[in-house]
C-alpha positions as CSV (number, residue, x, y, z in Angstrom):
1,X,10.2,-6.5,0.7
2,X,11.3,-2.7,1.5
3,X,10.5,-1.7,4.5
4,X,9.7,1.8,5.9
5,X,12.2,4.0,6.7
6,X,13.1,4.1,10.6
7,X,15.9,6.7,10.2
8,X,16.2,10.0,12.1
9,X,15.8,11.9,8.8
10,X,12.7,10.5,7.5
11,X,10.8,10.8,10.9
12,X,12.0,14.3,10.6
13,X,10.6,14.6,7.4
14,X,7.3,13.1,8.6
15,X,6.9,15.7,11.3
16,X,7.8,18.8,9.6
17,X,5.2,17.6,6.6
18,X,2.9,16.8,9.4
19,X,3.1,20.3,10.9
20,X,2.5,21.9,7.0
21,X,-0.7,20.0,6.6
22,X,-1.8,20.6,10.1
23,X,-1.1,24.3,9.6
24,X,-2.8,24.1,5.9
25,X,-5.5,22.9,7.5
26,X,-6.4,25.2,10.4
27,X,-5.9,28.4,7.8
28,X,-8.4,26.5,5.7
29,X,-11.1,26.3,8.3
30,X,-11.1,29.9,8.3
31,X,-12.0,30.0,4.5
32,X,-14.8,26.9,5.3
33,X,-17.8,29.2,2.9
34,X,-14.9,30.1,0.3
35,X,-14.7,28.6,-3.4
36,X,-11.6,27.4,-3.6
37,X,-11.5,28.1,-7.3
38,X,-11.5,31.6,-6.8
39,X,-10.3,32.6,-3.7
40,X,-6.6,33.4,-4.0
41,X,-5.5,32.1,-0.5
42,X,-7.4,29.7,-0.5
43,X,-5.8,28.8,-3.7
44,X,-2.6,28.8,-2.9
45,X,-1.9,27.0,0.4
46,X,-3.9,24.0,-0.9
47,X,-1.5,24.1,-4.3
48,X,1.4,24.3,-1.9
49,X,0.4,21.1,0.0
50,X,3.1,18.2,-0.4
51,X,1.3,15.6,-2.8
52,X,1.1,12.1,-2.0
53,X,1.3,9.2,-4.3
54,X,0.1,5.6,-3.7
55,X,0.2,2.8,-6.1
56,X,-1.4,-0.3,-5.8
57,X,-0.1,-2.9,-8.1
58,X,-2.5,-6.4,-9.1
59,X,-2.5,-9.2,-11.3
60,X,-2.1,-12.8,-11.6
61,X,1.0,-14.5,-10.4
62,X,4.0,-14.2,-12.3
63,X,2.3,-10.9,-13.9
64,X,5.5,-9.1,-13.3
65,X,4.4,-7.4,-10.3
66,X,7.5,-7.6,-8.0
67,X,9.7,-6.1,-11.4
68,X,7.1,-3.3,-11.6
69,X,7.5,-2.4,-8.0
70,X,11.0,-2.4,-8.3
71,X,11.0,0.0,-10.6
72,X,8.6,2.2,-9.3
73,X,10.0,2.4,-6.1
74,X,13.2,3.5,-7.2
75,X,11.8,6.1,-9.5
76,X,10.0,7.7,-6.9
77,X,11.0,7.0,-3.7
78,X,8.5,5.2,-2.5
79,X,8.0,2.5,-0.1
80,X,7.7,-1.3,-1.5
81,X,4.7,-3.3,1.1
82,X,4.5,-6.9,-0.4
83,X,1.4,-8.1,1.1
84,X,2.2,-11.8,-0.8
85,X,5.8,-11.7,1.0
86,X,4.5,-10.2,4.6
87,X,1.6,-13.6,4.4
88,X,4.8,-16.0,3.4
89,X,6.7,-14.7,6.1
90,X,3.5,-14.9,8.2
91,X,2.7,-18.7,7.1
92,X,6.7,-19.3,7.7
93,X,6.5,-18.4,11.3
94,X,5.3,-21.1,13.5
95,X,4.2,-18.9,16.6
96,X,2.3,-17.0,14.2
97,X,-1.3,-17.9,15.0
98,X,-2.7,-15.9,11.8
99,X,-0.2,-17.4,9.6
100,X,-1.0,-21.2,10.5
101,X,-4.9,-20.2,9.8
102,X,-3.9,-18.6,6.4
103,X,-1.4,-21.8,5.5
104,X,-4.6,-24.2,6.6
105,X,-7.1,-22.5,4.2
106,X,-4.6,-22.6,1.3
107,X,-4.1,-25.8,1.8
108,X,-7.4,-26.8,1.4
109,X,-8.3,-24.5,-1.2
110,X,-5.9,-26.0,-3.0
111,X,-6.6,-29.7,-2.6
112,X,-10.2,-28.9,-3.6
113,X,-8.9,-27.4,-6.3
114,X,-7.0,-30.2,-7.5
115,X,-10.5,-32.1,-7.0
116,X,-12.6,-30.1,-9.3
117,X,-9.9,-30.0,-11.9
118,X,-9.5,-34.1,-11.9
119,X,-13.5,-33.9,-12.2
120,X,-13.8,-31.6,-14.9
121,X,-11.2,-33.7,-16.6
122,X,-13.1,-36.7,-16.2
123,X,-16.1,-34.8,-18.0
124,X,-14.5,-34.4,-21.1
C-alpha cells in the first residue's frame, strides 16, 4: 500500500493549493447572483482552479485491481489507499480491537458459507 506523502514539499504543496482555492472562493462569493457561463471573471478563476482526480477501483478478487492501481498511480501521481490491505493489517494486529471484530465476522461468514455450499450440493 502507498501511503500519503509526509514530505516538506508535498505539505507545501497542500498549503499553497489550499490558499488558491480559499482565495477562489472568497472572490466567488462576490459573484454569488452571476452566471458563471457568461461572466468573464467568474469564468476564469473557476477554470484556473487545480482539478482533482479520484479513482475508486472495484471488482471481484483477483480482478486485477492492485495491477490497475499500480498503474494508475504512477501515471498520475496519485495516492494508492488499499482498503483490503489497511483491514489485513488491521486483522494482523492483535491489539487491534476493530481488526479482531472484522477477523470474527469473516470467519463466520465463511464457515456458513462453506454450510450452504455443502447443502446446495447435497440438493443436486
Amino acid at each position: 500500500m502507498t501511503r500519503a506523502c509526509r514530505s516538506a514539499e508535498c505539505r507545501a504543496n497542500n498549503r499553497t493549493l489550499a490558499r488558491t482555492f480559499t482565495s477562489h472562493l472568497a472572490a466567488m462569493r462576490d459573484y454569488a447572483g452571476a452566471d458563471h457561463t457568461t461572466h468573464t471573471l467568474l469564468k476564469s478563476r473557476l477554470c484556473s482552479l487545480p482539478s482533482v482526480l479520484n479513482v475508486c477501483i472495484a471488482g471481484p478478487p483477483a480482478s486485477g485491481k492492485g495491477t490497475a492501481a499500480e498503474r494508475i498511480v504512477g501515471a498520475f501521481e496519485l495516492v494508492h489507499i488499499s482498503t483490503g490491505d489497511m483491514l489485513r493489517e488491521a486483522m494482523a494486529d492483535e491489539s487491534n480491537e476493530n481488526g479482531q471484530k472484522a477477523a470474527e465476522f469473516m470467519k463466520a461468514r465463511a464457515a456458513q458459507d462453506l454450510r450452504a455450499s455443502a447443502c446446495l450440493k447435497g440438493r443436486g
